[in-house]
TIRO-803232 format. One line per 2 residues: number of its first residue (from 1); for each residue x, y, z of C-alpha. Coordinates in Angstrom, 3 decimals. Layout:
NUM) X:Y:Z | ...
This chain:
1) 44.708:103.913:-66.183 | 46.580:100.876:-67.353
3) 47.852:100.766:-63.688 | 44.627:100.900:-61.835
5) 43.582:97.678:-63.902 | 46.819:96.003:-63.379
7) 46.270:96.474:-59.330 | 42.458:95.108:-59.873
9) 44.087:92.292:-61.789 | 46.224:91.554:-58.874
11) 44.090:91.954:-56.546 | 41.415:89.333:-58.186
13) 44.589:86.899:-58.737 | 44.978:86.920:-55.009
15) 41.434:86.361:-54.165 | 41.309:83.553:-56.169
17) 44.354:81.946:-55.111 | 43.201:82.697:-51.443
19) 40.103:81.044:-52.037 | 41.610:78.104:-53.866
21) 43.905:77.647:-50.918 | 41.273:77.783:-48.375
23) 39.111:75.081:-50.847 | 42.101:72.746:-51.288
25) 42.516:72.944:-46.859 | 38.382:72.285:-46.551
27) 38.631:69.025:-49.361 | 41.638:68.260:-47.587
29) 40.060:67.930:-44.288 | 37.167:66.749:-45.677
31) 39.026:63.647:-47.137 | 40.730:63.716:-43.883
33) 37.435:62.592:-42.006 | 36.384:60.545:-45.010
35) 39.489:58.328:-44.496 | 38.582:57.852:-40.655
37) 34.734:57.376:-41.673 | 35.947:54.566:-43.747
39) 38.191:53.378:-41.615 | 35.688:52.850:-38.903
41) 33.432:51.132:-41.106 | 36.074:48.751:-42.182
43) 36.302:48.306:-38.301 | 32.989:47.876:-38.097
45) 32.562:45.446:-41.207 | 35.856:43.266:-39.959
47) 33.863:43.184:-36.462 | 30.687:41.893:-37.599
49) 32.430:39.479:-40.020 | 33.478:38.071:-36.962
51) 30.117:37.927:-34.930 | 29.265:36.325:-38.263
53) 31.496:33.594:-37.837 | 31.320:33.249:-34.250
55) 27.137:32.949:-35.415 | 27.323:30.480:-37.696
57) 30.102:28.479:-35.391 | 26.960:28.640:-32.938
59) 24.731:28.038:-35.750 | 26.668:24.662:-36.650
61) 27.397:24.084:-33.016 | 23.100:23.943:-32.642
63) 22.545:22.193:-35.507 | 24.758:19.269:-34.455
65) 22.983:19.150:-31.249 | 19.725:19.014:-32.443
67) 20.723:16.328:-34.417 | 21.922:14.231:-31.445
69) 18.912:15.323:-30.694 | 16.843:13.841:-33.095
71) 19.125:10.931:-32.847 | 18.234:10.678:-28.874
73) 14.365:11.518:-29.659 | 14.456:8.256:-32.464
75) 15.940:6.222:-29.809 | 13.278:7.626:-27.255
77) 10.709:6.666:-29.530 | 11.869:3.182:-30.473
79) 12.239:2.523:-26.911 | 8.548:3.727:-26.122
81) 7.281:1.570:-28.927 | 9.229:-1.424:-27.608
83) 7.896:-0.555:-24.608 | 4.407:-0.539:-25.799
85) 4.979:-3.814:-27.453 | 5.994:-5.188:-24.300
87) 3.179:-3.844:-22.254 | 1.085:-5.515:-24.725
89) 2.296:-8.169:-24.394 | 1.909:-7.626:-20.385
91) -1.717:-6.930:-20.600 | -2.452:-9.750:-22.717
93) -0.822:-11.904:-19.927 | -2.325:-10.287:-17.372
95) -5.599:-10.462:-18.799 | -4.676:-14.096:-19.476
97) -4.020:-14.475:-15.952 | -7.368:-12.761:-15.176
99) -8.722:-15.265:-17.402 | -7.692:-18.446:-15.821
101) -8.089:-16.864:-12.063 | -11.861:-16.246:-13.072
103) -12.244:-19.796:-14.205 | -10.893:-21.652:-11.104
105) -13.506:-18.850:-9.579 | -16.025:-19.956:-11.458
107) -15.794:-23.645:-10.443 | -15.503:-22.695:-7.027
109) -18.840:-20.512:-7.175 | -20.484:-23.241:-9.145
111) -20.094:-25.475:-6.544 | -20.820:-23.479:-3.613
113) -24.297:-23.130:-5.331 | -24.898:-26.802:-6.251
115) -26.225:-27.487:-2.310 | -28.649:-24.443:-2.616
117) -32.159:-25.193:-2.193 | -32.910:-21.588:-3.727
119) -30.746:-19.750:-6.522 | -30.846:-15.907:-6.745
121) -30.467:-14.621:-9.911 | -30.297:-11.079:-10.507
123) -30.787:-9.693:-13.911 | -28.932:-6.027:-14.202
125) -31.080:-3.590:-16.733 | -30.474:-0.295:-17.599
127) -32.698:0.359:-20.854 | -35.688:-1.520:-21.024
129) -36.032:-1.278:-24.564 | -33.348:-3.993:-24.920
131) -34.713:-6.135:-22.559 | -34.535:-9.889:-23.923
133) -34.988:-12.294:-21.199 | -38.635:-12.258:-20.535
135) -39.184:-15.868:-21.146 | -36.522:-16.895:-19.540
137) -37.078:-14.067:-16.149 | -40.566:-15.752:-16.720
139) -39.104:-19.700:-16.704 | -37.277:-19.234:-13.706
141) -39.864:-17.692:-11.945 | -41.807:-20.875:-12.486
143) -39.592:-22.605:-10.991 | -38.904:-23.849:-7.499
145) -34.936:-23.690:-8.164 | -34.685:-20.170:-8.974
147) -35.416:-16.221:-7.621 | -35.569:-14.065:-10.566
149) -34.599:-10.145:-9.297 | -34.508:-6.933:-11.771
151) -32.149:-4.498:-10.397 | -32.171:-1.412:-12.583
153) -28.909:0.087:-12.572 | -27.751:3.732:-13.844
155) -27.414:5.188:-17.452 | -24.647:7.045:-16.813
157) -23.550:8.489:-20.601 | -25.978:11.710:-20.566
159) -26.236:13.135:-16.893 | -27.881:12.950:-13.894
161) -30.948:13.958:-15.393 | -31.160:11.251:-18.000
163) -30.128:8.772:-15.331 | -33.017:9.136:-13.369
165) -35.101:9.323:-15.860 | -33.981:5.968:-18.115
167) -34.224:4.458:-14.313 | -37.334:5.316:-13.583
169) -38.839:4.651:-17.082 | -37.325:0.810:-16.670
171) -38.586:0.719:-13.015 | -42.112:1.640:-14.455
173) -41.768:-0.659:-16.751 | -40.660:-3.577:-14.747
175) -41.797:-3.267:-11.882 | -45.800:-2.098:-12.768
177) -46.094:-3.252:-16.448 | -44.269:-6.843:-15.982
179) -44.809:-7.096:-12.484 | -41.878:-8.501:-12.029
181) -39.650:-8.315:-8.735 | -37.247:-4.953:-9.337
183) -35.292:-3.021:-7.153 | -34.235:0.525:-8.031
185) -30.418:0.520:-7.518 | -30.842:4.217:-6.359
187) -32.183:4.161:-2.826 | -34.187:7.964:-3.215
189) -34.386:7.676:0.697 | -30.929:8.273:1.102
191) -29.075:9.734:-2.264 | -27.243:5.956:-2.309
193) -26.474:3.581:-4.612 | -27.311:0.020:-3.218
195) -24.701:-2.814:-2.805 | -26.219:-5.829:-4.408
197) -23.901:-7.835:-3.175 | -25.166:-6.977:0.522
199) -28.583:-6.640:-0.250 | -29.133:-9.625:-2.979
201) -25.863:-11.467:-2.490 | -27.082:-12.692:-5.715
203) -25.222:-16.584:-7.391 | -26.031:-15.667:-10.840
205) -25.723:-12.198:-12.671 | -27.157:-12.131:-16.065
207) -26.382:-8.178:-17.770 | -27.934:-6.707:-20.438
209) -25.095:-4.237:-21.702 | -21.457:-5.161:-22.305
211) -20.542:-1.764:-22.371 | -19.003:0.231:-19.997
213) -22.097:2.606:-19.331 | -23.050:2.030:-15.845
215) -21.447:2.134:-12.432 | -18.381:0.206:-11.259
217) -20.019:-2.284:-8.652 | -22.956:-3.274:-11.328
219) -20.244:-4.144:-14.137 | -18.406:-7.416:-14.766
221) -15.070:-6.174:-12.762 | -16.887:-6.207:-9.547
223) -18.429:-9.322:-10.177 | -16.857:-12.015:-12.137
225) -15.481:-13.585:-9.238 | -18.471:-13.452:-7.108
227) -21.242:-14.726:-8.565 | -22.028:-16.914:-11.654
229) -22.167:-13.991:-14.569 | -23.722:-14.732:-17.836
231) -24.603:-12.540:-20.708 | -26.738:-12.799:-23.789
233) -26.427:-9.617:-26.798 | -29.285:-7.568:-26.185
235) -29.251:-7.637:-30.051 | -27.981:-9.691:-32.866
237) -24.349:-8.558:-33.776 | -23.990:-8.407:-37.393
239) -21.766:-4.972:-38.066 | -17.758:-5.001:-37.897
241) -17.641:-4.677:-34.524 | -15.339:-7.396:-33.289
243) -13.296:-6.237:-30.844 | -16.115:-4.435:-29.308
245) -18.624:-6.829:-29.236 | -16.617:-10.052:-28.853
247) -13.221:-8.930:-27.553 | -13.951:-6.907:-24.626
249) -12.743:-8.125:-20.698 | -16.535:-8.557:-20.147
251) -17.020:-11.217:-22.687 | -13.698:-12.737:-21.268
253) -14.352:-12.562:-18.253 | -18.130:-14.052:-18.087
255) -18.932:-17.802:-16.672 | -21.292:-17.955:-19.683
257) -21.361:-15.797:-22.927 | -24.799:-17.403:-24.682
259) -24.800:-16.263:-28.143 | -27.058:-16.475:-31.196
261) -25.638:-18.764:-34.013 | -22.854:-20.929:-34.547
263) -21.060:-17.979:-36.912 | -21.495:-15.718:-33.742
265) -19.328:-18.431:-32.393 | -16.866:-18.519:-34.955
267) -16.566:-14.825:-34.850 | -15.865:-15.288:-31.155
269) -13.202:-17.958:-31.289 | -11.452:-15.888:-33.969
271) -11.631:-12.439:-31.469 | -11.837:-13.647:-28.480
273) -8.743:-13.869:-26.323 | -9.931:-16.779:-24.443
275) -11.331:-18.344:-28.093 | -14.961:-18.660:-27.064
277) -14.486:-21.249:-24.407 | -17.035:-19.520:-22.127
279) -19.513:-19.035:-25.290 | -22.467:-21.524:-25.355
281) -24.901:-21.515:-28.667 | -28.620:-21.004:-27.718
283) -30.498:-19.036:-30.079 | -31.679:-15.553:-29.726
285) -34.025:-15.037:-26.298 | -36.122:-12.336:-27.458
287) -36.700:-14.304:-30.678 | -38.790:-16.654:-28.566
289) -41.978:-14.210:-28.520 | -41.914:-14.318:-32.016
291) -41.521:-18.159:-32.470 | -44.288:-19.024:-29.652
293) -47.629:-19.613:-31.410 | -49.187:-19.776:-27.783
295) -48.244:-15.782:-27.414 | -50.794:-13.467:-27.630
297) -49.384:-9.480:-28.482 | -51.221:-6.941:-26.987
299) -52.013:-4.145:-29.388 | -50.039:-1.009:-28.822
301) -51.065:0.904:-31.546 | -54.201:3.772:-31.153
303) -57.362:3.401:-32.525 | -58.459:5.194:-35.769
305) -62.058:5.557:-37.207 | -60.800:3.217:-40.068
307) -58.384:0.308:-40.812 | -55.298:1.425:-41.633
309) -51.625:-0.017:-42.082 | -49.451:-0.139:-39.563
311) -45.855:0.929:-40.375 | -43.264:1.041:-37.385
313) -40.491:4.108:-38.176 | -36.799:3.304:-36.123
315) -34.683:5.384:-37.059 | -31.002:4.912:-35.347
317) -29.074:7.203:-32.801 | -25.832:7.433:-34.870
319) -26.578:10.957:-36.350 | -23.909:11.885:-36.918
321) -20.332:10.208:-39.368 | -18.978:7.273:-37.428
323) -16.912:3.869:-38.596 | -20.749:2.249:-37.657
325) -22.885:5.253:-38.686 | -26.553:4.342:-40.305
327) -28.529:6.502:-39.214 | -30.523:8.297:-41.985
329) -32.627:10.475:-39.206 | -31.221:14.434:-40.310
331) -32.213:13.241:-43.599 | -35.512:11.488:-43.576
333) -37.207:13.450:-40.004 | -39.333:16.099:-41.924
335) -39.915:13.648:-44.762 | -41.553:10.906:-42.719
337) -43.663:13.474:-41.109 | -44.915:14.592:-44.139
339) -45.904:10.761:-45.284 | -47.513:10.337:-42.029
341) -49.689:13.640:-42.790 | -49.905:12.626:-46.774
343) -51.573:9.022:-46.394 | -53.381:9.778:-43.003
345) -56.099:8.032:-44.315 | -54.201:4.491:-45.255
347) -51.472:4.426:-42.992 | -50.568:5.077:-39.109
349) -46.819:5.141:-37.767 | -45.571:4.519:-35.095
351) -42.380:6.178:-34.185 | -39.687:4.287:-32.644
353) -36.816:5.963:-31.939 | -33.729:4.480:-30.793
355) -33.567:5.245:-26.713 | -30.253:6.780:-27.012
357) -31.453:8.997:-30.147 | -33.295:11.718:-27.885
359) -30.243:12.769:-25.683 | -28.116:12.791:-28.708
361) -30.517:14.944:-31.013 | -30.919:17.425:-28.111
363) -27.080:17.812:-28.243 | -27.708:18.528:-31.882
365) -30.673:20.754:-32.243 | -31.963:21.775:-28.515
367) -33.767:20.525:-25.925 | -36.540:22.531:-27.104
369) -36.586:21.467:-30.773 | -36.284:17.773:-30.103
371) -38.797:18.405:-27.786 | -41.333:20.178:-30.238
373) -40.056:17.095:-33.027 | -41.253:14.222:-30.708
375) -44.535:16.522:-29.984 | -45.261:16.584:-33.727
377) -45.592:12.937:-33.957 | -47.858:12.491:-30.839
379) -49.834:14.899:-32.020 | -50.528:13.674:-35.218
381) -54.039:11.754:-35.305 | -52.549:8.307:-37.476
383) -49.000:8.420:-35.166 | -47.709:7.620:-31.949
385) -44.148:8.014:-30.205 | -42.919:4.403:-28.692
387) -39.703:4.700:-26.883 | -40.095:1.267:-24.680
389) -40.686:-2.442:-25.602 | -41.647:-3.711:-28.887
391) -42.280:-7.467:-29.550 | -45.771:-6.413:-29.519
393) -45.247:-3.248:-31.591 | -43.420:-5.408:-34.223
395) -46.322:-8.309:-34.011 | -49.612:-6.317:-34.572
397) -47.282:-4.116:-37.344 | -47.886:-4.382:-41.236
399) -44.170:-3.560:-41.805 | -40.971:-1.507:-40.779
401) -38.937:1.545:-41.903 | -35.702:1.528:-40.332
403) -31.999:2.025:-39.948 | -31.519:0.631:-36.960
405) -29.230:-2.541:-37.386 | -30.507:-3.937:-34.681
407) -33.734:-4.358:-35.842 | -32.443:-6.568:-39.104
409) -33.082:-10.121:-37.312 | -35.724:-9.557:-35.054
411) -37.900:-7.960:-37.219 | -37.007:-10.866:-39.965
413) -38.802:-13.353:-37.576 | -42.463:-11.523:-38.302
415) -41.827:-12.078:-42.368 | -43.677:-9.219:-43.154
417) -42.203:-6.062:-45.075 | -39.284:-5.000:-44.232
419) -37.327:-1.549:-45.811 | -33.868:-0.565:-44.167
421) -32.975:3.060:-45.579 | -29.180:3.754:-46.734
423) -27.223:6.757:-45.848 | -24.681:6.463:-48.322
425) -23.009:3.214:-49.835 | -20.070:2.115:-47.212
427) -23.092:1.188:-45.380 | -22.958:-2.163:-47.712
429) -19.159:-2.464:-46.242 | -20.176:-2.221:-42.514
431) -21.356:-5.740:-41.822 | -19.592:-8.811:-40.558
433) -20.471:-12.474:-42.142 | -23.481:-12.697:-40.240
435) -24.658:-9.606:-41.357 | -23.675:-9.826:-44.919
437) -25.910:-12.937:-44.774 | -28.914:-11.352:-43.431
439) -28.755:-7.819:-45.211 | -29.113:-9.855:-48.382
441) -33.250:-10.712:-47.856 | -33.664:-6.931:-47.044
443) -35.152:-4.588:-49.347 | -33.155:-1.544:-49.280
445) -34.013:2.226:-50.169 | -31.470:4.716:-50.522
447) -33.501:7.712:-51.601 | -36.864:9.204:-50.441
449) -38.745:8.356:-53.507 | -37.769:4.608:-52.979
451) -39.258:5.198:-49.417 | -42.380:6.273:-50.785
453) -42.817:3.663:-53.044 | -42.399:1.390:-50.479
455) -45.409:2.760:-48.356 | -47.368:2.810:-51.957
457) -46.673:-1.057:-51.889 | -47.708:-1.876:-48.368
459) -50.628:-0.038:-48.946 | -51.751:-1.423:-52.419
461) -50.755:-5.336:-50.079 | -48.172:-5.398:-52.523
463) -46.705:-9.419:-52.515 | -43.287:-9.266:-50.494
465) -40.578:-10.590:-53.084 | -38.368:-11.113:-50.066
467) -40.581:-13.794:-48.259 | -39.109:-17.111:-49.564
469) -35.889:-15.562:-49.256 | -36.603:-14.981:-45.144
471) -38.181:-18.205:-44.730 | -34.922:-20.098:-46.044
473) -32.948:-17.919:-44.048 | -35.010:-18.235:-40.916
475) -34.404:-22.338:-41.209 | -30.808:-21.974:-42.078
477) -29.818:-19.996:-39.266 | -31.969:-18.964:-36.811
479) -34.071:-22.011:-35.207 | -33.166:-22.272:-31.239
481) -31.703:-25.223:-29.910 | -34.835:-27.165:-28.379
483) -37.657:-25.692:-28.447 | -36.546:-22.221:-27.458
485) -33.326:-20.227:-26.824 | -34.847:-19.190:-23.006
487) -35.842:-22.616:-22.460 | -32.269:-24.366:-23.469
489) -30.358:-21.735:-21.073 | -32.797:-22.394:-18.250
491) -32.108:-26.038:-18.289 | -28.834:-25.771:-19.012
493) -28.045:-23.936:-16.077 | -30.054:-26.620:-14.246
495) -28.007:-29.245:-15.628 | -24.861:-26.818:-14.466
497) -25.953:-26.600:-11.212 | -27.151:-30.130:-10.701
499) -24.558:-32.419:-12.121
């Protein structure tokens, strides 16, 4: 017995020793592989150590070329604004140059005409609403020395279909209203623009717009060196505008620039590269209806089955925020409808839009909105839509609602009621010394209720606070030299041409 368990014994002790000998050989040659394993990560780790290196060598190697660089691209840019100093300095000489070659021009065309027993002068119109040589147009066709033409040229700003339509509106106008001589510059019978120059050969070429909204061959750099050009603001400049309305190659470039007051010619000399020596002071042309006692106005307004006052609504085109933006239109367009409709019985308005306001408000709201807005007020029975001339308008009125800038002077000639509506307050920051001046015998409203009141007033025949105010102004600033703006520049080119 004690045997068989002694063999059992042995026999386990070998197992286990087997076993242990086979586990020591398997850890063995597991360690074994563990060693390589590590081995060939170490590899591994010592080769991407050095792609690490050789990276950030690149790395370093990149950033010190971007730095040159940035270097190079300083340089570049210090050169380009050299550069741009220098062409500056170019145009500015070359516009000099310009300058002087359009004055020994000008000499040369004044005397070329000074012979003539007949002067063609061509006026070139593309709105009619800012139309403001009808005395004058009206002088020189008097007059044995002159040939007044209207040539209506192309609004170009809003499309084809807006240019034929401002054209043919100012043709009508022109043409059938003031039976004037006017030429279409569109000849329909053969999809061409006309050359004045072939067709007119005109001496004298007054515009009505500065601004670069028409075609090529009826602007200033087609004809400052071929005819005698002259130019009078189709409205008095009073915002901070200088470069734009003062500083421009056109008002350079003119024979004669002939501008409203003497601060309009201070503003001129100070912005002006030539320093206003083509600017002459005449007084404001379209002021002329309003100064002529002899003129009779026509009255533009409909009938109504009762008296009623008659308040003129303008609101301006600049809709929406600008450096020059008035306009209080978005704000005030359902209002003013509903005082028209409120005080039916005491008031009627007439509605007088700025001309560019329509194609502006159709990019806004639709074709078909504007369309139904400008409906609403024709429709009414106390209001009317007036989109064209308005020296009679503003004559046979009671007062004014507007934003309209333009309107400020002019309509400070009637002395009646005046209320110019505020967007927000950097309107009070927008005007230059003329127009500081001048805003300060306006009333101003800046809400709705202040509008309303202001109707109230003008109803009730309210005294105007304002009036001494616009008389003094009126005698400070804006009397004509002689006895009218239109008549001083008619003999003054007489005296031009004759001496």
């Amino acid at each position: 017995m004690t045997s068989i368990i002694k063999k059992a014994i042995d026999k386990l002790l070998f197992s286990l020793i087997t076993k242990t000998k086979a586990n020591t050989s398997c850890i063995e040659a597991i360690e074994h592989k563990l060693s390589g394993q590590q081995n060939k990560l170490s590899e591994l780790e010592n080769k991407l150590s050095e792609q690490q290196n050789k990276l950030s060598e690149q790395q370093n190697k990149l950033s010190e070329q971007q730095n040159k660089l940035s270097e190079q691209q300083n340089k570049l840019s210090e050169q380009q604004n050299k550069l741009s100093e220098q062409q500056k300095i170019i145009d500015v000489l070359d516009k000099k140059s310009l300058i002087g070659y359009a004055l020994t021009k000008q000499q040369e065309l004044l005397e070329s005409i000074k012979d003539k027993q007949k002067i063609k002068v061509v006026f070139f119109v593309i709105h009619e609403s800012v139309w403001g040589y009808d005395h004058l147009y009206r002088l020189m066709d008097s007059s044995d020395k002159f040939e007044p033409i209207i040539v209506i040229c192309p609004y170009l700003v809003h499309g084809e279909l807006e240019m034929h339509r401002t054209m043919n509106d100012a043709y009508s106008f022109f043409k059938h209203t003031k039976k004037y001589q006017t030429i279409k510059s569109y000849d329909e019978s053969n999809y061409q623009f006309i050359d004045v120059s072939v067709k007119i050969n005109p001496d004298i070429i007054f515009f009505t717009n500065p601004h670069n909204l028409t075609r090529p061959e009826y602007y200033i750099d087609y004809w400052f060196d071929k005819a005698l050009t002259c130019y009078v603001n189709y409205s008095f400049i009073l915002t901070k505008s200088e470069e734009s309305q003062f500083n421009q190659l056109f008002h350079n470039l003119t024979w004669r620039n002939f501008y409203e007051t003497s601060i309009h010619e201070k503003m001129a000399y100070e912005y002006a590269l030539n320093k206003a020596k083509n600017v002459v002071v005449s007084g404001y042309p379209k002021a002329d209806f309003f100064i002529d006692d002899k003129y009779i106005p026509t009255n533009p307004w409909i009938s109504q089955d009762s008296d009623k006052k008659k308040v003129i609504w303008a609101p301006h085109h600049s809709i929406h925020n600008s450096d020059l933006s008035f306009s209080c239109f978005l704000r005030d367009a359902d209002f003013m409808l509903d005082m028209a409709k409120k005080y039916e019985n005491e008031i009627q308005i007439a509605f007088k839009p700025h001309p560019l306001l329509r194609a502006k408000l159709e990019l806004d709201w639709g074709a078909d909105r504007t369309k139904a807005y400008y409906n609403e007020w024709s429709n009414l029975s106390n209001a009317q839509v007036e989109t064209g001339d308005y020296i009679d308008l503003f004559l046979t009125s009671d007062a004014m609602i507007f934003d309209s800038n333009s309107f400020i002077t002019e309509y400070l000639y009637t002395l009646k009621p005046a209320l110019f509506t505020i967007i927000d307050l950097s309107v009070y920051n927008k005007f230059n010394e003329y127009g500081d001046k001048v805003f300060e015998v306006l009333d101003k409203a800046e809400t709705q209720a202040e509008i309303e009141n202001f109707i109230k007033k003008i109803i009730n025949n309210t005294v105007d606070k304002k009036l001494k105010q616009k008389k003094h102004f009126i005698e400070a600033y804006l009397k004509p030299r002689g006895n009218s703006a239109s008549k001083f520049i008619f003999d003054y080119l007489l005296e031009e041409i004759n001496n």
